[in-house]
Backbone as ProteinMPNN parsed JSONL, in Angstrom:
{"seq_chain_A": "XXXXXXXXXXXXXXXXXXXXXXXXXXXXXXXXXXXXXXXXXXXXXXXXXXXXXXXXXXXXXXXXXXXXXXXXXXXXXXXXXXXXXXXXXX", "coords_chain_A": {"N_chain_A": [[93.433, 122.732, 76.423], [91.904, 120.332, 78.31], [91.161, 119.571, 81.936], [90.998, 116.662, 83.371], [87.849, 115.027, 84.839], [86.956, 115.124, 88.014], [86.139, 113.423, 89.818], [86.649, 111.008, 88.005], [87.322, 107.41, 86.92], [90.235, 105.93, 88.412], [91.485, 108.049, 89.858], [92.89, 109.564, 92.556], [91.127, 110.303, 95.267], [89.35, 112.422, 98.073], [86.91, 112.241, 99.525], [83.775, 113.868, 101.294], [80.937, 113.33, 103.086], [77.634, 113.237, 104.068], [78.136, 112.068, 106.709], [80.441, 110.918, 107.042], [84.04, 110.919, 106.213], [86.386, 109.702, 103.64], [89.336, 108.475, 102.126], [90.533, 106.945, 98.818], [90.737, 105.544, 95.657], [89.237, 105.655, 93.102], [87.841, 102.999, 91.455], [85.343, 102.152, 90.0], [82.2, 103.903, 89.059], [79.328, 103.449, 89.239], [75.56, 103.098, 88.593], [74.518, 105.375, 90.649], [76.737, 104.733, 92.715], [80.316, 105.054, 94.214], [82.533, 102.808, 93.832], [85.536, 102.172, 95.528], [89.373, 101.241, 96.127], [92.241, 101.028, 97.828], [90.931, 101.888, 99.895], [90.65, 104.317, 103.177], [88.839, 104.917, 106.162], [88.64, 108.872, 107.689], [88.775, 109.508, 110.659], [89.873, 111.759, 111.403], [90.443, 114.494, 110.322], [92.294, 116.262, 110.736], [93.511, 119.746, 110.052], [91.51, 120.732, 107.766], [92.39, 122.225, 105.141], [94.929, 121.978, 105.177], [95.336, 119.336, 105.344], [93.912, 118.484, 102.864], [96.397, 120.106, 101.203], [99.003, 118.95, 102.004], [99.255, 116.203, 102.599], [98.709, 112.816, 104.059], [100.458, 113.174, 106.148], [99.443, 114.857, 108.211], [96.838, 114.141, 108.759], [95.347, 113.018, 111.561], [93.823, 111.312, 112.204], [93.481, 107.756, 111.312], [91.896, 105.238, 109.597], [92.675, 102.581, 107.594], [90.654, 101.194, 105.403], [90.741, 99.223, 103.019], [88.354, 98.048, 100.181], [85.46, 100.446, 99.424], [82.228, 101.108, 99.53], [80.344, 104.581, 98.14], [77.192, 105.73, 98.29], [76.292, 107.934, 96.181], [74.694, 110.031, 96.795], [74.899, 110.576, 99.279], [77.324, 112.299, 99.456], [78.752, 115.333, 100.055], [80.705, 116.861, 99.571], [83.777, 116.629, 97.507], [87.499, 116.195, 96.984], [90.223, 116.114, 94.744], [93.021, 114.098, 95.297], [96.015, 114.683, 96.068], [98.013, 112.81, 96.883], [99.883, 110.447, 98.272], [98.181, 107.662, 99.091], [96.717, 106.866, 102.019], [98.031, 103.87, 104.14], [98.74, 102.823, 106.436], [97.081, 102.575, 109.752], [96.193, 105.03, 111.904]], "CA_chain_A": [[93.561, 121.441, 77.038], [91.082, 119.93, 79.089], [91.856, 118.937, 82.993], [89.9, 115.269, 83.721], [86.955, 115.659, 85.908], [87.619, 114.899, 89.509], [85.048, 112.154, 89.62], [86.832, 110.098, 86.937], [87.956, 105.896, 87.325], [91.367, 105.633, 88.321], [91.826, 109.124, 89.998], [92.649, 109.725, 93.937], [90.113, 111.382, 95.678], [89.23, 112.545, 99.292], [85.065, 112.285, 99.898], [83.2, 114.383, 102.236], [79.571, 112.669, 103.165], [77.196, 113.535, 105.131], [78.342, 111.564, 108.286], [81.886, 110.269, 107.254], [85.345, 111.767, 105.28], [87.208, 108.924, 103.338], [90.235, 108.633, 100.807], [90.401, 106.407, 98.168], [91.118, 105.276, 94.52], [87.792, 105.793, 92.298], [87.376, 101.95, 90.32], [83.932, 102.576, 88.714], [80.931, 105.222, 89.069], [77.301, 103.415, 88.066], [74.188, 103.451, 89.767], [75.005, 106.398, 91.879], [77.698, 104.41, 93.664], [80.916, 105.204, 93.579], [83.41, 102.144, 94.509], [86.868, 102.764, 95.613], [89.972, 100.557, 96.569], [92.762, 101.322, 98.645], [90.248, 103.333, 100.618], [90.929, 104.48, 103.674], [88.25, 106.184, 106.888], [89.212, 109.634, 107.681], [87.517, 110.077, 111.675], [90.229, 112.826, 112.417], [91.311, 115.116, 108.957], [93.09, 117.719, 111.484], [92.929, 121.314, 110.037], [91.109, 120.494, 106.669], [92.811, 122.8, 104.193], [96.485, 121.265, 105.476], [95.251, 117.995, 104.848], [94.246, 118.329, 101.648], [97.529, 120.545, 100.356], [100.184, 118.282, 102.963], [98.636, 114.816, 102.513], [98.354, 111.589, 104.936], [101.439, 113.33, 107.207], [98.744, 115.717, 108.463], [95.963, 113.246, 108.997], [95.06, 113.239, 112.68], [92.938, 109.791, 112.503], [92.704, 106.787, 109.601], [91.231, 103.702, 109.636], [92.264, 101.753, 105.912], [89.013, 99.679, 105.131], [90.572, 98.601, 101.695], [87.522, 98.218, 99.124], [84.288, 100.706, 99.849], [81.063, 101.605, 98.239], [80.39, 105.478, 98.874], [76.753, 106.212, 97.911], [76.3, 109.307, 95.685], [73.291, 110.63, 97.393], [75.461, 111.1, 100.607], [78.105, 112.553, 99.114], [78.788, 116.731, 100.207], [81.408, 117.322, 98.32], [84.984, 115.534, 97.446], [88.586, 117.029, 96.236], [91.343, 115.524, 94.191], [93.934, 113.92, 96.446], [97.355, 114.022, 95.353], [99.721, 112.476, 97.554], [100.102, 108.645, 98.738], [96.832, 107.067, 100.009], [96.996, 106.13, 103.444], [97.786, 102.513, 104.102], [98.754, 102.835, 107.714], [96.392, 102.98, 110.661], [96.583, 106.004, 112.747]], "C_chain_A": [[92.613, 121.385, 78.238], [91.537, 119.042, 80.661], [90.597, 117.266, 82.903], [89.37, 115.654, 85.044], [87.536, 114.57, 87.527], [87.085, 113.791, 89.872], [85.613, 110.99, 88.796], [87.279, 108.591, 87.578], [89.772, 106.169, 87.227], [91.911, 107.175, 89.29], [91.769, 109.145, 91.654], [91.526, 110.708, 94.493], [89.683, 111.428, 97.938], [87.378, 113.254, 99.162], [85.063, 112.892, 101.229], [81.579, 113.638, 102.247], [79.088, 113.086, 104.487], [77.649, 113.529, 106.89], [79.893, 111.485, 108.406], [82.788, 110.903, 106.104], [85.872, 109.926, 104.843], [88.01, 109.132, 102.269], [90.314, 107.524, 100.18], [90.483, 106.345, 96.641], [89.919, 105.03, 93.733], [88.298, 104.278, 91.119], [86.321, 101.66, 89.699], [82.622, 103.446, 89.753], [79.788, 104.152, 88.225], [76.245, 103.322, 89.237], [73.993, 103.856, 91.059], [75.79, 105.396, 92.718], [79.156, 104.513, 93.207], [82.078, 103.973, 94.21], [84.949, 102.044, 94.138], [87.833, 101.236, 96.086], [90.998, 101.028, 97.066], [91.875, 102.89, 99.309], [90.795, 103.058, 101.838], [89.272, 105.493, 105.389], [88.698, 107.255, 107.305], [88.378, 109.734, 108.734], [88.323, 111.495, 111.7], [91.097, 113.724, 110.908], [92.91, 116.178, 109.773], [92.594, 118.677, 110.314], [92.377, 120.522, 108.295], [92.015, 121.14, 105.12], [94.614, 121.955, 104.271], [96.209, 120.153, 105.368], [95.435, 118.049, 103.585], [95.68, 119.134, 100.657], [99.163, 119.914, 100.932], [99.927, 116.842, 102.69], [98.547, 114.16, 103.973], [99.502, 112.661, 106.433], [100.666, 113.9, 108.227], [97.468, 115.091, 109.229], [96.179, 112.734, 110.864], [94.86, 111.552, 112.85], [92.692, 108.765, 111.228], [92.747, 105.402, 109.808], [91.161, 102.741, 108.319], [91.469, 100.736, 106.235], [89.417, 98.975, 103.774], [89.642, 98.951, 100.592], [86.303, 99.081, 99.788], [83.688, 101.1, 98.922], [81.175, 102.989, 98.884], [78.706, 105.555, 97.916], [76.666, 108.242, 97.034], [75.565, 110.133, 95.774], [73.91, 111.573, 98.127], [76.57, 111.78, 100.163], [77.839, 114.738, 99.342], [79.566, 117.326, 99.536], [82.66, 116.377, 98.688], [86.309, 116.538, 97.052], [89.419, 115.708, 95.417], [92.284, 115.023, 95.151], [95.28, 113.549, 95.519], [98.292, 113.73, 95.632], [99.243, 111.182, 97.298], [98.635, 108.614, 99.238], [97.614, 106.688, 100.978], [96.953, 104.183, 103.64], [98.307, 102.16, 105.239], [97.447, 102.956, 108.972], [96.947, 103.756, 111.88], [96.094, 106.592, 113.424]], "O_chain_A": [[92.56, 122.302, 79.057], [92.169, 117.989, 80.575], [89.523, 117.185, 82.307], [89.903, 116.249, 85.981], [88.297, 113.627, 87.744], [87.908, 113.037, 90.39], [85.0, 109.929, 88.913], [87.592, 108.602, 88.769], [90.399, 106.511, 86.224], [93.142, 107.202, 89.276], [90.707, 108.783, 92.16], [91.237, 111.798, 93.997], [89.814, 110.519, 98.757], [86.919, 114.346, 98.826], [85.894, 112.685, 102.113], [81.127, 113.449, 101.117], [79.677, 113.251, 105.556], [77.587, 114.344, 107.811], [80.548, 111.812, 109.395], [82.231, 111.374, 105.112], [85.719, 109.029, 105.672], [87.604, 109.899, 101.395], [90.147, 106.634, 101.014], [90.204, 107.471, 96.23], [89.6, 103.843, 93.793], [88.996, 104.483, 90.126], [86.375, 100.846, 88.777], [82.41, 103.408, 90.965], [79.517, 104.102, 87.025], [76.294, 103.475, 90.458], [73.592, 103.306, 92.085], [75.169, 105.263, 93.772], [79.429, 104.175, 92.055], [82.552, 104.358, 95.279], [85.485, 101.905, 93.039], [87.202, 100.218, 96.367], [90.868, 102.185, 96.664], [92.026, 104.111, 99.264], [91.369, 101.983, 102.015], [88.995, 106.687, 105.278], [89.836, 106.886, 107.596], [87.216, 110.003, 108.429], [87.628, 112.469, 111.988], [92.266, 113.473, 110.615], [94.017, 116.544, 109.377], [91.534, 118.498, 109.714], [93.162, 119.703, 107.818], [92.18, 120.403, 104.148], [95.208, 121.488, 103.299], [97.291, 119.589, 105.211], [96.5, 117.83, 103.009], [95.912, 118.73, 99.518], [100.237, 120.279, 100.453], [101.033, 116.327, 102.526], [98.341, 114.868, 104.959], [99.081, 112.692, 107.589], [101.054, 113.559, 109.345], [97.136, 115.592, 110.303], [97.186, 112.131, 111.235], [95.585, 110.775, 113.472], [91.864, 108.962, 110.338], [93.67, 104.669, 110.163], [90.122, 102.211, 107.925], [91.528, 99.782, 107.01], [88.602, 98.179, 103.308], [89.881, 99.986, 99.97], [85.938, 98.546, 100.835], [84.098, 101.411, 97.804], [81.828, 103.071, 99.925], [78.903, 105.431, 96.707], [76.979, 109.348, 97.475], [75.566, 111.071, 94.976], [73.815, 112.796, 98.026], [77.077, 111.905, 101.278], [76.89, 115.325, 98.822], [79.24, 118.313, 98.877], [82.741, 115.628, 99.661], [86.027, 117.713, 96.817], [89.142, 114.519, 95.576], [92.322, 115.805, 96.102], [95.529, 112.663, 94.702], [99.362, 114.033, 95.106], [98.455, 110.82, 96.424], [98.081, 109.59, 99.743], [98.781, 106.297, 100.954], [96.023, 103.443, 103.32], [98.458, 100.938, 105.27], [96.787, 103.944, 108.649], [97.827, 103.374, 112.652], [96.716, 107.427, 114.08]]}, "name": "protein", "num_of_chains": 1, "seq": "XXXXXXXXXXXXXXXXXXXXXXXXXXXXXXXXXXXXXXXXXXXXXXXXXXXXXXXXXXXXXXXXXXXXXXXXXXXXXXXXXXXXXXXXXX"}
């Protein structure tokens, strides 16, 4: 059995980019962009590894923006996110 790639439409995810961290709900991948909805900015992750295995509770700093584009240029790397998206500002 095959897991679905982490990248896929419909799948939570937490982006790393060059400049900026955000979380968000992957609604389509084409011409290197990847656009998300209940996204969220991430200025303050706190300890990184306890974010991603604790979720939003952990989250230092978040700014929900709703809909964003994330180029796929800028992109450093991303994880799976598997709690609640953030829909608070904190």
């Amino acid at each position: 059995m095959s897991e679905k790639k982490i990248l896929s439409v419909g799948n939570k995810v937490f982006i790393r980019t060059v400049t900026y961290h955000t979380i968000g709900r992957i609604d389509s991948i084409e011409d290197g962009l990847i656009e998300l909805s209940e996204a969220s900015w991430i200025a303050d992750s706190g300890r990184f590894s306890n974010a991603i295995k604790e979720g939003v509770a952990v989250l230092n700093e978040v700014e929900p923006v709703g809909r964003q584009g994330v180029s796929m240029g800028a992109i450093v790397d991303y994880f799976p996110w598997e709690h609640d998206l953030p829909t608070k500002q904190k």
